[in-house]
DRENLO-220810 format. One record per atom (N, C-alpha, C): residue number from 0; residue in three letters; atom name; x, y negated, z negated. Coordinates in steps of 0.2 Angstrom, whole numbers. Example, Ala and Ser with C-alpha at 12.3 -4.5 7.8 and 13.67 -1.06 7.14 Angstrom:
DRENLO-220810
<node n="0" res="ALA" atom="N" u="66" v="28" w="-39"/>
<node n="0" res="ALA" atom="CA" u="62" v="22" w="-39"/>
<node n="0" res="ALA" atom="C" u="66" v="16" w="-39"/>
<node n="1" res="SER" atom="N" u="64" v="11" w="-35"/>
<node n="1" res="SER" atom="CA" u="68" v="5" w="-36"/>
<node n="1" res="SER" atom="C" u="64" v="0" w="-39"/>
This chain:
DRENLO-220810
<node n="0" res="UNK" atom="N" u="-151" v="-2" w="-784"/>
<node n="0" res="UNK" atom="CA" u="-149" v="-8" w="-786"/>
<node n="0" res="UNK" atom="C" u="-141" v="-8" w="-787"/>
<node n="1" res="UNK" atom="N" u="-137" v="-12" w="-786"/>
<node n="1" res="UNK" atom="CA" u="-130" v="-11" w="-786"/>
<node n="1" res="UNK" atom="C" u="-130" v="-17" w="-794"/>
<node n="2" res="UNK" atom="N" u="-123" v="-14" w="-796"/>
<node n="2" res="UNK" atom="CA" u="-120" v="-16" w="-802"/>
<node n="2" res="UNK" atom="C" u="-119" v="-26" w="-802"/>
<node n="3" res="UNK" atom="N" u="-117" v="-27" w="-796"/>
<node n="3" res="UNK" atom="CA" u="-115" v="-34" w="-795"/>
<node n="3" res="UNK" atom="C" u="-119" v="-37" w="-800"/>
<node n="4" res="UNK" atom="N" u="-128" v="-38" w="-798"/>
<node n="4" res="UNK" atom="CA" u="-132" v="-43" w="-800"/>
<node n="4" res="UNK" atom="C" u="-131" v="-42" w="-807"/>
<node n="5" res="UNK" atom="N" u="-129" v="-38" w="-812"/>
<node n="5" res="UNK" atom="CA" u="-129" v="-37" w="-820"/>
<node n="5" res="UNK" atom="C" u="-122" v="-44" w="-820"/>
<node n="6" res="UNK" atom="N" u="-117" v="-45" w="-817"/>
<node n="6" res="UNK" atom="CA" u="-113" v="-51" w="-816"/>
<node n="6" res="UNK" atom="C" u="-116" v="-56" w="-815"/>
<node n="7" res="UNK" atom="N" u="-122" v="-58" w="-810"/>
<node n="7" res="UNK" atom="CA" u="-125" v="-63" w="-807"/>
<node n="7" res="UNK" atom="C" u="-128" v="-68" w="-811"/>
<node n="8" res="UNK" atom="N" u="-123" v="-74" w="-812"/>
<node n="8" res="UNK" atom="CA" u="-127" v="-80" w="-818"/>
<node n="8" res="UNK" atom="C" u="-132" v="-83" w="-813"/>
<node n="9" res="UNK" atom="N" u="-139" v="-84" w="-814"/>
<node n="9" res="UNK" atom="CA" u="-142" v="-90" w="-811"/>
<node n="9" res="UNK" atom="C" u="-142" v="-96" w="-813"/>
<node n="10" res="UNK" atom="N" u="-141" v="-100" w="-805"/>
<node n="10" res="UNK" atom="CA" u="-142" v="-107" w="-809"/>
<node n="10" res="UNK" atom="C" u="-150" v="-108" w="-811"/>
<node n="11" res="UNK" atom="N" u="-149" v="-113" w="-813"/>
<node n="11" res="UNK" atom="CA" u="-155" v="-116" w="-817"/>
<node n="11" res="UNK" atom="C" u="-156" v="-124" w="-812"/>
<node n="12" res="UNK" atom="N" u="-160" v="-128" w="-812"/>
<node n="12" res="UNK" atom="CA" u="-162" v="-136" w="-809"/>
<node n="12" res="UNK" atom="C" u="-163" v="-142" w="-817"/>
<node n="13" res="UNK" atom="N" u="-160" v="-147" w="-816"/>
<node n="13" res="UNK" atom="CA" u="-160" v="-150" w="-823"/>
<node n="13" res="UNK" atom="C" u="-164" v="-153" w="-818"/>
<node n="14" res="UNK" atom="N" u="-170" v="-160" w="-820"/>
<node n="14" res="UNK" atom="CA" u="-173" v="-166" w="-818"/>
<node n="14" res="UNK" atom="C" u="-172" v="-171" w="-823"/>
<node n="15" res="UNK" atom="N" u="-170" v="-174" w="-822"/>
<node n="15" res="UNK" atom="CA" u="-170" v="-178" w="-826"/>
<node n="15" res="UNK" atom="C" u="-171" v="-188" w="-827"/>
<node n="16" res="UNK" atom="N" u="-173" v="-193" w="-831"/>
<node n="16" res="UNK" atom="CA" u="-174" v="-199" w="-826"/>
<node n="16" res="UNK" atom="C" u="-166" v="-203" w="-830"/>
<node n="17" res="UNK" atom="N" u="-164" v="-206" w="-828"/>
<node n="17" res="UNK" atom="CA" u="-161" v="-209" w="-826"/>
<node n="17" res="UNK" atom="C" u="-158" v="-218" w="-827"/>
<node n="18" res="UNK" atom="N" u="-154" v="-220" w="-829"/>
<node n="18" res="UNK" atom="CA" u="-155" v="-227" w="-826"/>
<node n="18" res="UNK" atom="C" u="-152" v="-227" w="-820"/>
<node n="19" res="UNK" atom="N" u="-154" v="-233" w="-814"/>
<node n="19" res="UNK" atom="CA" u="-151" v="-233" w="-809"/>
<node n="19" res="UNK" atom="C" u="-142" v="-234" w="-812"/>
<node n="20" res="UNK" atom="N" u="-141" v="-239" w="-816"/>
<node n="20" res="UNK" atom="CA" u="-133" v="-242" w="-820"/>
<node n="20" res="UNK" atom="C" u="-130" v="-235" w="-821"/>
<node n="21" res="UNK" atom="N" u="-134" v="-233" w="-822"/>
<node n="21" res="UNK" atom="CA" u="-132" v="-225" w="-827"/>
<node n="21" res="UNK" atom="C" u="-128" v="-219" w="-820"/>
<node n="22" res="UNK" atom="N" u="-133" v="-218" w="-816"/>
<node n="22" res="UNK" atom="CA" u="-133" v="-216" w="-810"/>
<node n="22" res="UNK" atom="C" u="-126" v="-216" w="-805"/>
<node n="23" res="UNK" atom="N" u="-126" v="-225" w="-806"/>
<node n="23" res="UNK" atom="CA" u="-120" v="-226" w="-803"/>
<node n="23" res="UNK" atom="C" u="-114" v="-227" w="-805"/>
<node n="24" res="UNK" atom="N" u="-115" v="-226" w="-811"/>
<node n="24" res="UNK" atom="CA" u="-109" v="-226" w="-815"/>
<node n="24" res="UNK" atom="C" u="-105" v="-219" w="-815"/>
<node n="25" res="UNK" atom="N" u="-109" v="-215" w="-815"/>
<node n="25" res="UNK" atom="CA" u="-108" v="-206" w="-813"/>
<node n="25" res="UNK" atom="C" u="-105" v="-203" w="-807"/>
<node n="26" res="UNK" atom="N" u="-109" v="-206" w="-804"/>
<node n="26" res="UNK" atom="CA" u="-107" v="-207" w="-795"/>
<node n="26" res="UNK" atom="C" u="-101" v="-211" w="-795"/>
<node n="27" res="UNK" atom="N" u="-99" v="-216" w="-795"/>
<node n="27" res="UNK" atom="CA" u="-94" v="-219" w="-794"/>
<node n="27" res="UNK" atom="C" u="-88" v="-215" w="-800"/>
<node n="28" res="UNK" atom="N" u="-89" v="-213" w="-804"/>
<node n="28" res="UNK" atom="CA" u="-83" v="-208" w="-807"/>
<node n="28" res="UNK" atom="C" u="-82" v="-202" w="-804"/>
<node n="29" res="UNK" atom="N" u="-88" v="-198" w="-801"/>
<node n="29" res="UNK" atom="CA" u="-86" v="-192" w="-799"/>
<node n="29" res="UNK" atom="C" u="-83" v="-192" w="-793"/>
<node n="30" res="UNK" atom="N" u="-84" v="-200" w="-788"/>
<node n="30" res="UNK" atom="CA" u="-81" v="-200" w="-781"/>
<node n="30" res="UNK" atom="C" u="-72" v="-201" w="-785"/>
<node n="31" res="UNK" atom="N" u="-72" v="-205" w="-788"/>
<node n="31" res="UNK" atom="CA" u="-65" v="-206" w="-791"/>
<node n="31" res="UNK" atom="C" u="-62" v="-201" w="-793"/>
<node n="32" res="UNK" atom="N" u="-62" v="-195" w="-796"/>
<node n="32" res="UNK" atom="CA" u="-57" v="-190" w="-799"/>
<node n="32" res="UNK" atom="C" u="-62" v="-185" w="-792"/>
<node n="33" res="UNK" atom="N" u="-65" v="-185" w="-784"/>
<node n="33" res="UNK" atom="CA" u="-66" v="-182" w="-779"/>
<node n="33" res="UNK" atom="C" u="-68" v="-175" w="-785"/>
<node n="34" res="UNK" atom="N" u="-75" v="-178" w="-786"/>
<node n="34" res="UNK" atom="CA" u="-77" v="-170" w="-788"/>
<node n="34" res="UNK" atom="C" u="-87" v="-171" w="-789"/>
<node n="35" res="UNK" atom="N" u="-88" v="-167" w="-787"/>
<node n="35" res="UNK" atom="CA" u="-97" v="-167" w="-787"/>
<node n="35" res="UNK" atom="C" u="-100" v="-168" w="-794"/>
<node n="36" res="UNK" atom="N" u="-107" v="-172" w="-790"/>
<node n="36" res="UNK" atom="CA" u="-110" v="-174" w="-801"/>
<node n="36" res="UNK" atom="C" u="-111" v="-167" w="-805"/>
<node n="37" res="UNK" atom="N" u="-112" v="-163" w="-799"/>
<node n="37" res="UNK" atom="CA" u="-113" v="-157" w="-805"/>
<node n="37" res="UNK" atom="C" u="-105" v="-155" w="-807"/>
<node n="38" res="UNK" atom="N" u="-100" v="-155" w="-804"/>
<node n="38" res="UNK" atom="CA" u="-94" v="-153" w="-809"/>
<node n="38" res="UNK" atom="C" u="-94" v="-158" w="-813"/>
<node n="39" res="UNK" atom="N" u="-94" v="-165" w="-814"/>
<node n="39" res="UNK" atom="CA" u="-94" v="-170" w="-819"/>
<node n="39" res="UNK" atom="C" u="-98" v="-171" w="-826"/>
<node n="40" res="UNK" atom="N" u="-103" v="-167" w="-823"/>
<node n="40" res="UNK" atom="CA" u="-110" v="-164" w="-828"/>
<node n="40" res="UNK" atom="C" u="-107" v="-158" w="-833"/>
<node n="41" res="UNK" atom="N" u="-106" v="-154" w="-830"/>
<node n="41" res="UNK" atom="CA" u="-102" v="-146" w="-832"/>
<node n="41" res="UNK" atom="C" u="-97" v="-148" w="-835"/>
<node n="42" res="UNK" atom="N" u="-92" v="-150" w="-834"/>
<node n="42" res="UNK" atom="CA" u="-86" v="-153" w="-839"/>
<node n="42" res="UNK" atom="C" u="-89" v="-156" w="-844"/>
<node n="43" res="UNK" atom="N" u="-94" v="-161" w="-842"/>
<node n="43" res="UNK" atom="CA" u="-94" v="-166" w="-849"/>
<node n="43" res="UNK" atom="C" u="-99" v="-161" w="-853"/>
<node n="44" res="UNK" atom="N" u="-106" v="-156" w="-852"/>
<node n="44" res="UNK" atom="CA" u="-107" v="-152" w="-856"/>
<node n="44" res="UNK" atom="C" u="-102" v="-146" w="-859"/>
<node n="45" res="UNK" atom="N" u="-96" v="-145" w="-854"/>
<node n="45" res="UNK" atom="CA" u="-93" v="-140" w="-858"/>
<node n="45" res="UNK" atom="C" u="-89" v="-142" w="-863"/>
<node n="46" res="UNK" atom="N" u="-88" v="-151" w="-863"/>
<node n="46" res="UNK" atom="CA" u="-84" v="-152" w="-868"/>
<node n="46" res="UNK" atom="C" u="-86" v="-154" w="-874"/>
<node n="47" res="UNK" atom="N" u="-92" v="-153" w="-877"/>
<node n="47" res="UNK" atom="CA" u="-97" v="-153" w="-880"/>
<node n="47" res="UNK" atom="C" u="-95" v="-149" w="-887"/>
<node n="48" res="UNK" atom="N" u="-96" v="-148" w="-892"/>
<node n="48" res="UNK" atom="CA" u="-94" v="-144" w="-899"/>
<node n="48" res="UNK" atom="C" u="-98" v="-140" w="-899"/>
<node n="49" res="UNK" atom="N" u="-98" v="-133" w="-900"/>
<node n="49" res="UNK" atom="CA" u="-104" v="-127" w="-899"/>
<node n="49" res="UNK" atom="C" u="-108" v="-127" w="-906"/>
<node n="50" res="UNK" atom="N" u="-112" v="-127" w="-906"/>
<node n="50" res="UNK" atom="CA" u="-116" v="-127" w="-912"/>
<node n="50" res="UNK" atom="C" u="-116" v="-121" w="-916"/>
<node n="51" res="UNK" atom="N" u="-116" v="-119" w="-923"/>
<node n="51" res="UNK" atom="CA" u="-118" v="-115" w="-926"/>
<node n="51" res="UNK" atom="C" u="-123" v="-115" w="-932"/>
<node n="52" res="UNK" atom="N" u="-126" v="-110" w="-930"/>
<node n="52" res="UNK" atom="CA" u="-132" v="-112" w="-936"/>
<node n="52" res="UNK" atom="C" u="-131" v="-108" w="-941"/>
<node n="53" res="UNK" atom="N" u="-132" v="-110" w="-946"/>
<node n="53" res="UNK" atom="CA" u="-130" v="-107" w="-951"/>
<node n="53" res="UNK" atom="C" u="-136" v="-106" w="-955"/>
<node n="54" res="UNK" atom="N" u="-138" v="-97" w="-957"/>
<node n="54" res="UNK" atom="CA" u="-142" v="-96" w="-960"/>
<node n="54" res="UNK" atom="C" u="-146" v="-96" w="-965"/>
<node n="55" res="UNK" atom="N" u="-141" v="-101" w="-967"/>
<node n="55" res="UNK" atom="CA" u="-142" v="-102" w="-977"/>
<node n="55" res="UNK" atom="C" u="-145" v="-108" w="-975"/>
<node n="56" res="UNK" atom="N" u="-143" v="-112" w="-972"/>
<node n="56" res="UNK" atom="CA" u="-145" v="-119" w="-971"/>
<node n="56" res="UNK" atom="C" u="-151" v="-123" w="-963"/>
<node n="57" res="UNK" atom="N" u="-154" v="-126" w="-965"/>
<node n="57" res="UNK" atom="CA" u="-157" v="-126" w="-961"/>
<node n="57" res="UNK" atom="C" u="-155" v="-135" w="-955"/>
<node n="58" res="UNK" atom="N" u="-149" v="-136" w="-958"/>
<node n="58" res="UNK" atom="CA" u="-144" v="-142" w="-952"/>
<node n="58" res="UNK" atom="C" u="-138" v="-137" w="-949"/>
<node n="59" res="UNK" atom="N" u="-138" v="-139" w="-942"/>
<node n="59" res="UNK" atom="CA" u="-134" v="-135" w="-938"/>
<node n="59" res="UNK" atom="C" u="-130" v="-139" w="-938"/>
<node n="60" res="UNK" atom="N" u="-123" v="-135" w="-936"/>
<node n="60" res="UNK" atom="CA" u="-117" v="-140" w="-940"/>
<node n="60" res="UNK" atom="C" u="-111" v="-138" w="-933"/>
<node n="61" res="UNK" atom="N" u="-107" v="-142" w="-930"/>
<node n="61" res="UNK" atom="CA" u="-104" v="-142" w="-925"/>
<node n="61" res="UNK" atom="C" u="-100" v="-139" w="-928"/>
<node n="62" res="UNK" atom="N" u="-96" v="-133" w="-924"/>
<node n="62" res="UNK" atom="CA" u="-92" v="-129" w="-921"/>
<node n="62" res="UNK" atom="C" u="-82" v="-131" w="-922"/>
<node n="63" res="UNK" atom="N" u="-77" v="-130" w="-925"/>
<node n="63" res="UNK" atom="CA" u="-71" v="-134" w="-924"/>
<node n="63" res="UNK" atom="C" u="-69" v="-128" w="-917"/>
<node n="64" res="UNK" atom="N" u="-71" v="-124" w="-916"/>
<node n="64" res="UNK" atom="CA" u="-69" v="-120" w="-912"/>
<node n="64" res="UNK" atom="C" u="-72" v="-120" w="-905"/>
<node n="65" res="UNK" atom="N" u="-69" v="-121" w="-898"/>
<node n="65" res="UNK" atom="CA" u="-74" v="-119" w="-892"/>
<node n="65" res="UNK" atom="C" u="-76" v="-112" w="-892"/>
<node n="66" res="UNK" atom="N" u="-79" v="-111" w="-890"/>
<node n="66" res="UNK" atom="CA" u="-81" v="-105" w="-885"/>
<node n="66" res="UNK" atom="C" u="-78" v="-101" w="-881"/>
């Protein structure tokens, strides 16, 4: 087995429902800035605050720092 696949991230498949409004309002922003719904999904998740949980407590508390 070669080293590569220890690099190899899998993708995963989201399903998810939708409004049609919702749908299209996605769509027509990711034709605008010419970029696919899954780059427009990936951004807006990666702009997201990374959670930390903290073990003394049991509320998880957003992150001031990215990742």
């Amino acid at each position: 087995m070669c080293t590569f696949w220890g690099n190899y991230m899998k993708n995963k498949q989201l399903k998810m429902r939708i409004s049609e409004r919702r749908l299209n309002k996605i769509r027509t922003y990711a034709v605008h800035v010419d970029k696919t719904l899954t780059q427009v999904l990936e951004e807006l998740i990666d702009s997201l605050p990374t959670i930390q949980i903290d073990k003394k407590s049991a509320i998880p508390t957003a992150s001031s720092t990215d990742s």
